[in-house]
MIDOSE-1310 file (N, C-alpha, C; in nm, 2 decimals, decimal comma, always signed):
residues 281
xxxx	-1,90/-0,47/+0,81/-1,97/-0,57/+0,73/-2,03/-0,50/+0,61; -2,07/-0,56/+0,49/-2,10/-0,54/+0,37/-2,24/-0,62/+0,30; -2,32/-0,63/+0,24/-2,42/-0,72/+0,21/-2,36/-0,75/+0,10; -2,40/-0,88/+0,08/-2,35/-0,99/-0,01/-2,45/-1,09/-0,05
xxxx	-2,58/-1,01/-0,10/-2,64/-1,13/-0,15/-2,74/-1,17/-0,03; -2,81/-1,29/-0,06/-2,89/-1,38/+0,01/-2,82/-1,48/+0,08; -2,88/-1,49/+0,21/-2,85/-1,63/+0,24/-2,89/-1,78/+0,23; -2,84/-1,89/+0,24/-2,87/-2,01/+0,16/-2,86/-2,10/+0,30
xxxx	-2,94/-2,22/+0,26/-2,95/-2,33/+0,38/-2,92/-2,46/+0,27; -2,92/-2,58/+0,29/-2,96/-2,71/+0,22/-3,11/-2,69/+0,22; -3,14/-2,77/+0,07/-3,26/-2,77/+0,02/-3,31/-2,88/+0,10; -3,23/-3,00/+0,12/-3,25/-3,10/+0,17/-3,18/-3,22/+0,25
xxxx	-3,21/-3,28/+0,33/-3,12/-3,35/+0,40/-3,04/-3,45/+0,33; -2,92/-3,44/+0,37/-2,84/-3,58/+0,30/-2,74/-3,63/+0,42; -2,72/-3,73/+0,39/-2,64/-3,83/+0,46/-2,48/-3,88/+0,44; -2,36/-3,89/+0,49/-2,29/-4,00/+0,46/-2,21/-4,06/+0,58
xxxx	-2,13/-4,15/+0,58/-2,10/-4,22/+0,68/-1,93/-4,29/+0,64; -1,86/-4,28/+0,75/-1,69/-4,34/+0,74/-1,64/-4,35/+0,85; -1,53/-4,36/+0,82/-1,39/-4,32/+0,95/-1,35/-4,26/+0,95; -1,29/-4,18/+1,07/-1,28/-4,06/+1,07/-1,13/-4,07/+1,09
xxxx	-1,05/-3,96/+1,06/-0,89/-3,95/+1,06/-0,83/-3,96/+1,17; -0,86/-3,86/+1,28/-0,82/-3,84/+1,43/-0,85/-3,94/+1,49; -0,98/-3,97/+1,53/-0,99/-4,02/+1,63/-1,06/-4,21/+1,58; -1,03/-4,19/+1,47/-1,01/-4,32/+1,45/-1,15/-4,42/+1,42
xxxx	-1,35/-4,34/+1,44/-1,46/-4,44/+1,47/-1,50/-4,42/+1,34; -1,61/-4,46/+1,34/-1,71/-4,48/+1,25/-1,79/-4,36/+1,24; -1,82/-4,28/+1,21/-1,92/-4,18/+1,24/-2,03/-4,19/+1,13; -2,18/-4,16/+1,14/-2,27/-4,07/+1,06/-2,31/-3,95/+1,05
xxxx	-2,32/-3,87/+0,95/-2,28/-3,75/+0,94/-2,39/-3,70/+0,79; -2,53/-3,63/+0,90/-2,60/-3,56/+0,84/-2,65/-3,42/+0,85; -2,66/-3,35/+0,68/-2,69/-3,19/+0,65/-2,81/-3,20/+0,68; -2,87/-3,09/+0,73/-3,01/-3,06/+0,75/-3,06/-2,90/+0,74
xxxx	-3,18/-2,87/+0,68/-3,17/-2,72/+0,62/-3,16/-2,63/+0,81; -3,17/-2,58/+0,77/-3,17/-2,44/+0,94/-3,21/-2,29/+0,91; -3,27/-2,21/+0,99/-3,35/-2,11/+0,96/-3,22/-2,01/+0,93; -3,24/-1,91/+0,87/-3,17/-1,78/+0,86/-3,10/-1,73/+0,98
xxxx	-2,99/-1,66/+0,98/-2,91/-1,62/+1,08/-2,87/-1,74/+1,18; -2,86/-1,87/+1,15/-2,85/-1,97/+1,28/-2,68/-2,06/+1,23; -2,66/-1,98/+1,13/-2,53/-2,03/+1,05/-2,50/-2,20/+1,05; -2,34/-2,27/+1,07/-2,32/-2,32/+1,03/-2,29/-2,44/+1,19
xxxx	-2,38/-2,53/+1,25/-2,38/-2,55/+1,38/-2,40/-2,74/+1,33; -2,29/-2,76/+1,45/-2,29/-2,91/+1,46/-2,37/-2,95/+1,61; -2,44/-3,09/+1,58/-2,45/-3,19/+1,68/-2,43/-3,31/+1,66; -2,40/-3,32/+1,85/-2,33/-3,44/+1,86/-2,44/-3,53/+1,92
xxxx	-2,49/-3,63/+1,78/-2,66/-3,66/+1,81/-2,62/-3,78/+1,92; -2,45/-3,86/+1,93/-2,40/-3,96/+2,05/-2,37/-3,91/+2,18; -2,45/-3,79/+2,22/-2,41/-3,76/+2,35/-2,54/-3,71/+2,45; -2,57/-3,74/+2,52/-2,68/-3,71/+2,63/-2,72/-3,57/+2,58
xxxx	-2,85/-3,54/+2,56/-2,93/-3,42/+2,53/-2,88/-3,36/+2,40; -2,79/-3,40/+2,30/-2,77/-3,38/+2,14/-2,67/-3,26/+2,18; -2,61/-3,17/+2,27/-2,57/-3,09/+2,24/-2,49/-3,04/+2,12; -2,53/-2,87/+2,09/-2,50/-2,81/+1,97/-2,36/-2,74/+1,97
xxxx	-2,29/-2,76/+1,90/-2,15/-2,66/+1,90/-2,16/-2,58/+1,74; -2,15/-2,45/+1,78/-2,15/-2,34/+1,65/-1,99/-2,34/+1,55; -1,98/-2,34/+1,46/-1,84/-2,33/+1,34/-1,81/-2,17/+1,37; -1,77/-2,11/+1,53/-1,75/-1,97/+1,47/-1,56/-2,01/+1,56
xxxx	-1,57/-1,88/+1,53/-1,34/-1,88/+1,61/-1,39/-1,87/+1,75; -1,49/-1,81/+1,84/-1,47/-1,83/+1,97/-1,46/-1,99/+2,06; -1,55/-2,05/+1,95/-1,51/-2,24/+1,97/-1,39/-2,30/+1,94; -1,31/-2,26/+1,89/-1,20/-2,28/+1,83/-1,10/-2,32/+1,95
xxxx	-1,08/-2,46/+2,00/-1,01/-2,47/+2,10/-0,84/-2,59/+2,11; -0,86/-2,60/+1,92/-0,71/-2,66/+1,90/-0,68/-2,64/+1,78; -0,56/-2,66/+1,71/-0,53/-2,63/+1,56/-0,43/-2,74/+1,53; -0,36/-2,83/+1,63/-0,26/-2,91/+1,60/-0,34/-3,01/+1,53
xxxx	-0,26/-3,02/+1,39/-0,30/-3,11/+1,25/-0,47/-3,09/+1,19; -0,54/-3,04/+1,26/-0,65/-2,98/+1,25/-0,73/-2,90/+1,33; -0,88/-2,84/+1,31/-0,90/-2,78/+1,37/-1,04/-2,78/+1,40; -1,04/-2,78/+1,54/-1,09/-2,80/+1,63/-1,22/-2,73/+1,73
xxxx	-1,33/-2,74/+1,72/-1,39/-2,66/+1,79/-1,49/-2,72/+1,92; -1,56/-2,64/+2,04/-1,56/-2,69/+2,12/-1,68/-2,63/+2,22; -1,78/-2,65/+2,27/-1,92/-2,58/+2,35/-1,93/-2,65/+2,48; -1,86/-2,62/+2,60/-1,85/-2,74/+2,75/-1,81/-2,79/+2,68
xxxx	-1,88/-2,93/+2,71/-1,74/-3,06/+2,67/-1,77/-3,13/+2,55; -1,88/-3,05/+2,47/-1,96/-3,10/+2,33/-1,77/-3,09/+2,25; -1,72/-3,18/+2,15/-1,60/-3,13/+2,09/-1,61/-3,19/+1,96; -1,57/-3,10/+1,84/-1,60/-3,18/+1,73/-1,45/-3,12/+1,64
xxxx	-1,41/-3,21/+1,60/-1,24/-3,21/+1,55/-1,28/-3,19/+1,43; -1,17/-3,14/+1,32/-1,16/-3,10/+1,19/-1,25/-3,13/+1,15; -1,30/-2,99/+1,18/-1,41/-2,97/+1,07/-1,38/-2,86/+0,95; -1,24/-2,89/+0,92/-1,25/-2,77/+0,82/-1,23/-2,82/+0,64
xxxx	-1,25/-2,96/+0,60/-1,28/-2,96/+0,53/-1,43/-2,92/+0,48; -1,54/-2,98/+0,55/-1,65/-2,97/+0,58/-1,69/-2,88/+0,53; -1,67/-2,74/+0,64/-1,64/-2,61/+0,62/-1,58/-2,57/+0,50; -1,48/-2,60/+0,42/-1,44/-2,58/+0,31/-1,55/-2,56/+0,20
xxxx	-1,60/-2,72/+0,22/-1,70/-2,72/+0,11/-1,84/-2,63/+0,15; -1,88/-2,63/+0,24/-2,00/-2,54/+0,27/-1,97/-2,39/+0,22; -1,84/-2,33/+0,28/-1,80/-2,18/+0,22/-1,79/-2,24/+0,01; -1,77/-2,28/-0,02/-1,77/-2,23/-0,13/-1,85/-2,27/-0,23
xxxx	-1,98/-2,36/-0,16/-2,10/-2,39/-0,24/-2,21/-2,28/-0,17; -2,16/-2,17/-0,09/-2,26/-2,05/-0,08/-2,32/-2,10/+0,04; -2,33/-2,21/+0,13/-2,39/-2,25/+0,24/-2,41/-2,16/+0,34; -2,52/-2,06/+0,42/-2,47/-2,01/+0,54/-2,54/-2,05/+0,66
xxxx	-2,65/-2,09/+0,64/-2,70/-2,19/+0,75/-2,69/-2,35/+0,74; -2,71/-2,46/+0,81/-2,73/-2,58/+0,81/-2,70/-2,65/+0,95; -2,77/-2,75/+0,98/-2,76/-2,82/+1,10/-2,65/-2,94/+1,04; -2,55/-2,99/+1,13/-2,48/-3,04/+1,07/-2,47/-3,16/+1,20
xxxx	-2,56/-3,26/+1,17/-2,57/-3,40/+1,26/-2,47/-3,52/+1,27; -2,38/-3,55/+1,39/-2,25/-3,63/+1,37/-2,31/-3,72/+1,50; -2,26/-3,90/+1,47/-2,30/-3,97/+1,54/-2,17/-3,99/+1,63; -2,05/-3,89/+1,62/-1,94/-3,92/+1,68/-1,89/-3,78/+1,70
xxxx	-1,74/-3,77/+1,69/-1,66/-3,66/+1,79/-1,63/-3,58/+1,62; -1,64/-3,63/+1,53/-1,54/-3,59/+1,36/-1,62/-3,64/+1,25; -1,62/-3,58/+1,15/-1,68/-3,56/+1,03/-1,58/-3,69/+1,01; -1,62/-3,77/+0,84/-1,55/-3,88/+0,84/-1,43/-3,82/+0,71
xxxx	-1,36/-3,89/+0,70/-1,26/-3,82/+0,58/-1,22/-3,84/+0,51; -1,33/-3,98/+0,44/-1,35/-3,98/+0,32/-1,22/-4,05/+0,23; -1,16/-4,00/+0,15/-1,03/-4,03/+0,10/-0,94/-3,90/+0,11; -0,92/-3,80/+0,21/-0,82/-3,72/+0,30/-0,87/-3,60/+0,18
xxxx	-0,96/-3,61/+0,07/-1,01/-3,48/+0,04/-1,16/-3,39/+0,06; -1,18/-3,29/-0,01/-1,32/-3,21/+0,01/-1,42/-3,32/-0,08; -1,40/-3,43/-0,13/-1,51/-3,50/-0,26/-1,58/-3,53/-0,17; -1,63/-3,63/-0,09/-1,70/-3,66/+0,04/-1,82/-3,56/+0,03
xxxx	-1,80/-3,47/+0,09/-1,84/-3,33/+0,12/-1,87/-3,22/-0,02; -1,81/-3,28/-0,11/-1,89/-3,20/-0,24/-2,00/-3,33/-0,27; -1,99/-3,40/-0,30/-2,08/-3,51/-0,32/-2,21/-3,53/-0,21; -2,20/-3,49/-0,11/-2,31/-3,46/-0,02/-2,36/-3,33/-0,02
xxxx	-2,32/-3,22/-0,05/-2,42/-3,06/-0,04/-2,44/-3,09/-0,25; -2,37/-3,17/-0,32/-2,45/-3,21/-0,45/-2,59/-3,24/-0,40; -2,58/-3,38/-0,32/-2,72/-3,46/-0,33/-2,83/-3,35/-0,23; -2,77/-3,24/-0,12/-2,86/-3,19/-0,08/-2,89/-3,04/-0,12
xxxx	-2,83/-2,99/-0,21/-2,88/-2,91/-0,32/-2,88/-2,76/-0,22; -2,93/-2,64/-0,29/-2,89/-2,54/-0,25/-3,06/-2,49/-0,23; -3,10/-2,39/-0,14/-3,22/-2,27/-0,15/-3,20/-2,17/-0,12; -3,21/-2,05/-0,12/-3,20/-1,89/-0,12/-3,32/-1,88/-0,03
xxxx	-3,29/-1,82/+0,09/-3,36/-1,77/+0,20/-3,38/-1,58/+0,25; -3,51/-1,60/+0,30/-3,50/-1,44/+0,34/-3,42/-1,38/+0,41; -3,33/-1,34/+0,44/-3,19/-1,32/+0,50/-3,11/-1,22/+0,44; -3,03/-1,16/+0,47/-2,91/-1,08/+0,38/-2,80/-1,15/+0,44
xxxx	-2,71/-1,19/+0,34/-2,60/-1,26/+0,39/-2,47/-1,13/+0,44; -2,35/-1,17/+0,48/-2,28/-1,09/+0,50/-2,14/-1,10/+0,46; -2,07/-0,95/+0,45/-1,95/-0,99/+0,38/-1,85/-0,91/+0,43; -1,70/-0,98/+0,47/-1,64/-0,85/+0,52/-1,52/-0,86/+0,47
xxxx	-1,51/-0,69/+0,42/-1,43/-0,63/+0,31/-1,32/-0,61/+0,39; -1,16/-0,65/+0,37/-1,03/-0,61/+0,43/-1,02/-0,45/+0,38; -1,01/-0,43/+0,46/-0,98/-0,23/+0,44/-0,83/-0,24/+0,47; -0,74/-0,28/+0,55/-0,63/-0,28/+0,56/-0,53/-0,40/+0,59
xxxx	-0,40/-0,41/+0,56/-0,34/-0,51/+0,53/-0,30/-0,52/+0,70; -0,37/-0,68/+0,73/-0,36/-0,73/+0,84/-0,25/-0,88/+0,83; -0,12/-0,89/+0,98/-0,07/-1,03/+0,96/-0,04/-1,07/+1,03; +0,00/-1,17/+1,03/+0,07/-1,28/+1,12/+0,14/-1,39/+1,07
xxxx	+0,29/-1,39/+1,18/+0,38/-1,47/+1,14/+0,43/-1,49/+1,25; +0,49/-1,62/+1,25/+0,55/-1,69/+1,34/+0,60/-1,85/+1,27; +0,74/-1,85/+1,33/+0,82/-1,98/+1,26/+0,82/-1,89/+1,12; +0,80/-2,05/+1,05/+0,84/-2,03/+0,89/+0,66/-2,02/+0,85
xxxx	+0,59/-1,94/+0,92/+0,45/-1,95/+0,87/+0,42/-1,80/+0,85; +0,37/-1,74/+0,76/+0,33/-1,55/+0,71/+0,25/-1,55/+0,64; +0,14/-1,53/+0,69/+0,01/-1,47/+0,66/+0,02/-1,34/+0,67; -0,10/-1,25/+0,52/-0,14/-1,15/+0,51/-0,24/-1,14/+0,43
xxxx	-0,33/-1,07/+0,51/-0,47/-1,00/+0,41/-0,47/-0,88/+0,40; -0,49/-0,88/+0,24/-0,44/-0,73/+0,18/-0,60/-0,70/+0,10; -0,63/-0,56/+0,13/-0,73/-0,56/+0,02/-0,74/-0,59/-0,09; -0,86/-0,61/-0,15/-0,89/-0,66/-0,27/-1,02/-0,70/-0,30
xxxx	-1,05/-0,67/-0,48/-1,19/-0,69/-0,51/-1,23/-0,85/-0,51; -1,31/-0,91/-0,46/-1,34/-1,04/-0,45/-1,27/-1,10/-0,33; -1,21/-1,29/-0,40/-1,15/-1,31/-0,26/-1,05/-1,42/-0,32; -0,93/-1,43/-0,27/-0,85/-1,46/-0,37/-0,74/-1,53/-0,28
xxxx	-0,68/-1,65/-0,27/-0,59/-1,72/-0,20/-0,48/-1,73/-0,24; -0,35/-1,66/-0,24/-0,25/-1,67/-0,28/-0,16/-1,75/-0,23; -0,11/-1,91/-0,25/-0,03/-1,97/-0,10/+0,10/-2,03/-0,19; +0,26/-2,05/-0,10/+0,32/-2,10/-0,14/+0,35/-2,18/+0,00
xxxx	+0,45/-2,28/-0,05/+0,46/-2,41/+0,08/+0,56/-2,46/+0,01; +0,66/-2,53/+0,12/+0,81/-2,55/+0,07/+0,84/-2,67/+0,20; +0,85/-2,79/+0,23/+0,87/-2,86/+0,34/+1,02/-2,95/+0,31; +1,08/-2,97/+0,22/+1,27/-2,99/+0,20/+1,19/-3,16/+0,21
xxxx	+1,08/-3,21/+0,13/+1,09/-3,36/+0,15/+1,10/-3,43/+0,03; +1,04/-3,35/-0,07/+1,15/-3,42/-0,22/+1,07/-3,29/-0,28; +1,18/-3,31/-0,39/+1,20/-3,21/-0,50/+1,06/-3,15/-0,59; +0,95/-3,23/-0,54/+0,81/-3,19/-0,59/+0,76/-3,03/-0,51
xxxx	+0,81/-3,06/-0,41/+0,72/-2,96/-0,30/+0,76/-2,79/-0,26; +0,80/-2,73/-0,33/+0,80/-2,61/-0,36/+0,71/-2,59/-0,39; +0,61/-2,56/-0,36/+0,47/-2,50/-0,50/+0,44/-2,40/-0,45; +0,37/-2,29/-0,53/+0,29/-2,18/-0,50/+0,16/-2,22/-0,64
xxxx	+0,06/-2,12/-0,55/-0,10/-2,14/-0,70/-0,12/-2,02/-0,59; -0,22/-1,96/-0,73/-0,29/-1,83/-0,66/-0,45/-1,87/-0,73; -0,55/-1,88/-0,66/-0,66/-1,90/-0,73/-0,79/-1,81/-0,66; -0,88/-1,72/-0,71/-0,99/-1,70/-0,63/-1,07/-1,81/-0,56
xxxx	-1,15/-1,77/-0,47/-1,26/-1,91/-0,42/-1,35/-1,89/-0,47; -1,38/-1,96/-0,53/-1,54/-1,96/-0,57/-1,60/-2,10/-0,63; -1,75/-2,16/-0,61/-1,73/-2,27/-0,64/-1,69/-2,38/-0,70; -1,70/-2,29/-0,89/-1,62/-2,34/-0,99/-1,50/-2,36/-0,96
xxxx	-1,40/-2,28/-0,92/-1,27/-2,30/-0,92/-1,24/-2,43/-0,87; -1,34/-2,40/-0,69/-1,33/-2,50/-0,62/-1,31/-2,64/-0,64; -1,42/-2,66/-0,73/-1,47/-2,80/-0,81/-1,38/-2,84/-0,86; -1,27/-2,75/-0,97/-1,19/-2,77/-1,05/-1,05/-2,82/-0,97
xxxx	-1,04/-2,76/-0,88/-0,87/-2,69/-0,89/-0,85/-2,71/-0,74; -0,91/-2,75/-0,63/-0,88/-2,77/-0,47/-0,96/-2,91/-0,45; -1,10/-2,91/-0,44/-1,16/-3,00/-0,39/-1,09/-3,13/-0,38; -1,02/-3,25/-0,48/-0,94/-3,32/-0,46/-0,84/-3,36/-0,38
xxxx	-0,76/-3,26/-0,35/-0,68/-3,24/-0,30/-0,59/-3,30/-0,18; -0,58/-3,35/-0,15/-0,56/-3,51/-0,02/-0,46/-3,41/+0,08; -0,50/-3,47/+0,23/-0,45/-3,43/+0,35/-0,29/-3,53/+0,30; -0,15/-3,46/+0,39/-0,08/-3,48/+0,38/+0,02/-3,50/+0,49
xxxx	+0,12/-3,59/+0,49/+0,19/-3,58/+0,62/+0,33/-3,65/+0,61; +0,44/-3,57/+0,64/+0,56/-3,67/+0,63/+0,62/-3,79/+0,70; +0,63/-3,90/+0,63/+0,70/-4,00/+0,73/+0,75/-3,99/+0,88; +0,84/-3,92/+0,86/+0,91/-3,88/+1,04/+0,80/-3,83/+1,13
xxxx	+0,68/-3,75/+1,08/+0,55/-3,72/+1,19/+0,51/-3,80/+1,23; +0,46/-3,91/+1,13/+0,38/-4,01/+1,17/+0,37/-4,07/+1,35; +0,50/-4,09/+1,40/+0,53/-4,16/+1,49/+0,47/-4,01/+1,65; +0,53/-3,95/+1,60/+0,49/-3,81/+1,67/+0,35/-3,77/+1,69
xxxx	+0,24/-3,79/+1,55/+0,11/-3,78/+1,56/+0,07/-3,95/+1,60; +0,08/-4,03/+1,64/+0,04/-4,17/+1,70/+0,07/-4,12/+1,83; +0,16/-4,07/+1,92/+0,18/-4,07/+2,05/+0,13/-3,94/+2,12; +0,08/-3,86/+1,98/-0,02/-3,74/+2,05/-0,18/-3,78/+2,07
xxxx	-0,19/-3,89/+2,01/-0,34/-3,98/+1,97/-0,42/-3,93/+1,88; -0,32/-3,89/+1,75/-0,41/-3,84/+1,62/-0,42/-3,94/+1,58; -0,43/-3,90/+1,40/-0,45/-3,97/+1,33/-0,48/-4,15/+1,35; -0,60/-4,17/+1,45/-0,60/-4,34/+1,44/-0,69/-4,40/+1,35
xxxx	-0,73/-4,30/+1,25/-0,80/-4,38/+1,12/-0,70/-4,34/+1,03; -0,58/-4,29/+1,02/-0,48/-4,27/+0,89/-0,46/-4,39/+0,81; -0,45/-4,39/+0,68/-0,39/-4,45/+0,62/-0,39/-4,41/+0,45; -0,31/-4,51/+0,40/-0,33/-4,44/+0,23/-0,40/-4,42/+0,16
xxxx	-0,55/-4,50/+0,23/-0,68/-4,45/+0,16/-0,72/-4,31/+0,21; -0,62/-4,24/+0,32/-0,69/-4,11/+0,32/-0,62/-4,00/+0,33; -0,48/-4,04/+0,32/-0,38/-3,95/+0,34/-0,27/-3,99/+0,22; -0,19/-3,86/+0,18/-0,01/-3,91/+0,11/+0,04/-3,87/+0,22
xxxx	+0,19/-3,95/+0,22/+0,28/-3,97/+0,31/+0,39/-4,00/+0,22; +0,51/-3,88/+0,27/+0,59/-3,84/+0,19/+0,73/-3,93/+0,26; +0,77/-4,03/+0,25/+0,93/-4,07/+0,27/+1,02/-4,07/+0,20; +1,15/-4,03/+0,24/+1,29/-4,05/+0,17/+1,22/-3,97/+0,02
xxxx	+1,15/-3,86/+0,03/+1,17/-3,80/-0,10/+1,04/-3,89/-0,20; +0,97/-4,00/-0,16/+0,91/-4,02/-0,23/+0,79/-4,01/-0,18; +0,70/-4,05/-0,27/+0,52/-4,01/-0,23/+0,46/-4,15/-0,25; +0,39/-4,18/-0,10/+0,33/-4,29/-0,07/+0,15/-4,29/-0,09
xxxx	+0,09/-4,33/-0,23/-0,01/-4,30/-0,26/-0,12/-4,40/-0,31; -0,17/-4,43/-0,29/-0,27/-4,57/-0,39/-0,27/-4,51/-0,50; -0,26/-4,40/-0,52/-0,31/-4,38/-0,69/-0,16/-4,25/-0,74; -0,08/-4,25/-0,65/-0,02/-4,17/-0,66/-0,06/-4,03/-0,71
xxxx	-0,01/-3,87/-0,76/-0,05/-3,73/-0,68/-0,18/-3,74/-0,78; -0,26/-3,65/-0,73/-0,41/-3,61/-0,83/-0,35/-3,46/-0,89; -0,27/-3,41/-0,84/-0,21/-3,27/-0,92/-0,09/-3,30/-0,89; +0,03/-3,23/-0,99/+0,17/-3,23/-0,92/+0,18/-3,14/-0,80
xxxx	+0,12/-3,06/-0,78/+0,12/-2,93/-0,67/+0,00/-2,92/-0,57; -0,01/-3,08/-0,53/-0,14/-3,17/-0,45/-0,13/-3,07/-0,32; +0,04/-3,05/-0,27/+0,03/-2,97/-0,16/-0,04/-2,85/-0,10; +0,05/-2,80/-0,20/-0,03/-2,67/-0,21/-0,19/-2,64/-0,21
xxxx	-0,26/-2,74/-0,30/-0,43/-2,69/-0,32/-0,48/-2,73/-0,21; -0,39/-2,82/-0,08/-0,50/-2,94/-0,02/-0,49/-2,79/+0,12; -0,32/-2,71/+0,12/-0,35/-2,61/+0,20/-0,46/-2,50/+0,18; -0,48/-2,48/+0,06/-0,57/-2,37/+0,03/-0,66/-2,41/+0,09
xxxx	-0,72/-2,54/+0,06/-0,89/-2,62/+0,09/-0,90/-2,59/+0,29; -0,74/-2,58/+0,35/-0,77/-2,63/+0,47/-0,79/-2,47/+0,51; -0,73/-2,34/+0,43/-0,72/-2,19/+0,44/-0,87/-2,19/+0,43; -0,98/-2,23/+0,34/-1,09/-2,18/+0,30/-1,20/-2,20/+0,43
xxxx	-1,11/-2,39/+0,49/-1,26/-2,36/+0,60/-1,22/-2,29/+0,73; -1,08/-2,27/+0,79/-1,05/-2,20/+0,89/-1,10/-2,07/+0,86; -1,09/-2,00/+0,76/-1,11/-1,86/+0,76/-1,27/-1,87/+0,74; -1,32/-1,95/+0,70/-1,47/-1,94/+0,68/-1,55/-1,89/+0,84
xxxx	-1,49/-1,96/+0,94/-1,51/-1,94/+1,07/-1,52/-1,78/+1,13; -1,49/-1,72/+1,03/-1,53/-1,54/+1,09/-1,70/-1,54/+1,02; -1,70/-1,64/+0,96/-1,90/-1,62/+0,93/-1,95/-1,54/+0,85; -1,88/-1,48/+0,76/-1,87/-1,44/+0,65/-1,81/-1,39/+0,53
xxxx	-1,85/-1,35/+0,39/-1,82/-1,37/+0,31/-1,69/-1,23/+0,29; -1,58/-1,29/+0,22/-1,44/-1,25/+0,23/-1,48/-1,21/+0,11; -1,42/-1,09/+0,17/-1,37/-0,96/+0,03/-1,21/-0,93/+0,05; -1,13/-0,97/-0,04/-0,98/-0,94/+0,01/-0,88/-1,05/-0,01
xxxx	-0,74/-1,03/-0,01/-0,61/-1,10/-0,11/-0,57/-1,18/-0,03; -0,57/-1,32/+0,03/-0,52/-1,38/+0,16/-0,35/-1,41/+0,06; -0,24/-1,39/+0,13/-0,11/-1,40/+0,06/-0,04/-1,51/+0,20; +0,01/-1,61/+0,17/+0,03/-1,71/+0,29/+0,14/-1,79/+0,24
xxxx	+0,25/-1,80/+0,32/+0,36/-1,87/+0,28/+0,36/-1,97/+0,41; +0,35/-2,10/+0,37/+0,36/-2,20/+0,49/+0,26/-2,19/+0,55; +0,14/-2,15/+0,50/+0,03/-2,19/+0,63/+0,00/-2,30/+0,74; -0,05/-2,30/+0,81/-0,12/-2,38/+0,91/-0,25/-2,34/+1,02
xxxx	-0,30/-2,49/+1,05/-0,43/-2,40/+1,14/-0,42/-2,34/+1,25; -0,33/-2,34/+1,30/-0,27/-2,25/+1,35/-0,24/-2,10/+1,33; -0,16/-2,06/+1,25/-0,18/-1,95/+1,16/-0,28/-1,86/+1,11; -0,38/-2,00/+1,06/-0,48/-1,96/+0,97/-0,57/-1,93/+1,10
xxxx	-0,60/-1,95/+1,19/-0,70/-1,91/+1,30/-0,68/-1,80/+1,40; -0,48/-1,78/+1,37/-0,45/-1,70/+1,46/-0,51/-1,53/+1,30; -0,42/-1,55/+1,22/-0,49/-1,43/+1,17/-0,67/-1,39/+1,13; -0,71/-1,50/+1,13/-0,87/-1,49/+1,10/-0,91/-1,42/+1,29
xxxx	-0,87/-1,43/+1,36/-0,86/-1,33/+1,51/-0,82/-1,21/+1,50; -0,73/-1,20/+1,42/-0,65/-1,09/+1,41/-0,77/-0,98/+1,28; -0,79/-1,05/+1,22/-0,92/-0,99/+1,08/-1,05/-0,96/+1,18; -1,11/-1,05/+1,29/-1,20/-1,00/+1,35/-1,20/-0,91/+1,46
xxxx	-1,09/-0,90/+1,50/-1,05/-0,80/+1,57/-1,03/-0,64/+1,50; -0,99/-0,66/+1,39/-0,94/-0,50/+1,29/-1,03/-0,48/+1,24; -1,13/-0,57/+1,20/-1,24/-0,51/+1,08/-1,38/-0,46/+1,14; -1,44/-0,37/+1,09/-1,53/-0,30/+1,14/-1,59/-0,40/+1,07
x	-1,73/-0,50/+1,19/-1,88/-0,62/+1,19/-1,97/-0,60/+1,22
């Protein structure tokens, strides 16, 4: 590990409230500041005695279409937009209050979630934050998915993605994280899913709040959108957004070149194990 600065909580509490993607309710969903060293921890204020579940990889107990973490039987599903936006507005503490099982998801991007750590603003705490530097080039692959973290100054997401569903979806972008970029060039970014899954994620009991207010959905080559794409290369940034909150889960700040062809949370959780296992913390 490396020092990186100060650590930061919310200045202030904020609020918002939706439906959630997976599991289909209504949830409310509030930031609240939290002391130094107590990181990035959810409660589930709708369950007998509030129990707490922490945002680190040892809770990590699903990755199918999202990802998933878990304390006994406290369980709180994709939280990695969430996380997205917390890593790259500098967040390292915060109590994170849900009146259900899932953050809500907004229109299938990080705006929700930038629009809320906006209204609850940022403070610098007595703390030293932490940061850990890739010393050596660590990976993981499996299927058509290849992850590698290579050293490097700063922290930098290199991804390409290729799914054969129309002729838009080749992309690669290579962009550092940081929050400007963020703001610019991922945050938007909309969760995505092809036609043919759909029927596949209904009979696993995902997605029961999906629809085109929160998701694109790709058939016969074309793109099913209310507003049709926010980027032509929508794909690709909305993986990056989902790379920033899974990896954010090693709890601190990334020094080093993530290079990722076809990611998934899967992937992205299996090598963020594989980085906390190799790196001297």
């Amino acid at each position: 590990m490396i020092d990186h600065g100060r650590q930061h909580t919310v200045a202030r509490s904020a609020c918002l409230s939706g439906i959630t993607l997976h599991t289909g309710s209504r949830v409310g969903l509030t930031v609240r500041p939290a002391p130094v060293d107590s990181g990035i921890v959810f409660c589930r204020t709708d369950l007998p005695e509030q129990p707490r579940v922490a945002a680190c990889l040892a809770n990590v107990v699903e990755t199918r279409r999202a990802t998933t973490i878990a304390d006994g039987s406290a369980v709180v599903y994709t939280v990695e937009h969430l996380l997205a936006v917390l890593y790259a507005f500098g967040i390292d503490n915060v109590l994170v209050e849900m009146s259900g099982p899932e953050p809500p998801i907004g229109d299938g991007s990080a705006t929700p979630f930038v629009e809320l750590l906006d209204e609850a603003g940022a403070v610098e705490q007595d703390g030293s934050r932490k940061g850990l530097r890739i010393e050596t080039p660590v990976c993981y692959e499996k299927g058509e998915s290849c992850l590698v973290f290579l050293p490097g100054e700063g922290y930098r997401i290199s991804c390409t993605v290729k799914y054969n569903c129309t002729p838009l979806d080749c992309q690669y972008l290579s962009l550092p994280v940081g929050r400007e970029t963020f703001l610019a060039e991922i945050a938007a970014a909309r969760t995505f899913c092809s036609y043919p899954e759909i029927e596949g994620l209904i009979n696993a009991n995902l997605i029961c709040g999906g629809s085109l207010d929160n998701a694109i959905v790709i058939k016969d080559g074309v793109i099913l959108s209310k507003e049709g794409l926010r980027f032509p290369d929508e794909f690709v940034r909305h993986k990056i957004l989902d790379a920033i909150g899974d990896f954010s889960l090693l709890g601190a700040r990334l020094q080093g070149r993530l290079l990722a062809v076809k990611p998934g949370h899967e992937a992205n959780i299996e090598l963020a194990r594989l980085l906390s296992d190799n790196c001297n913390q």
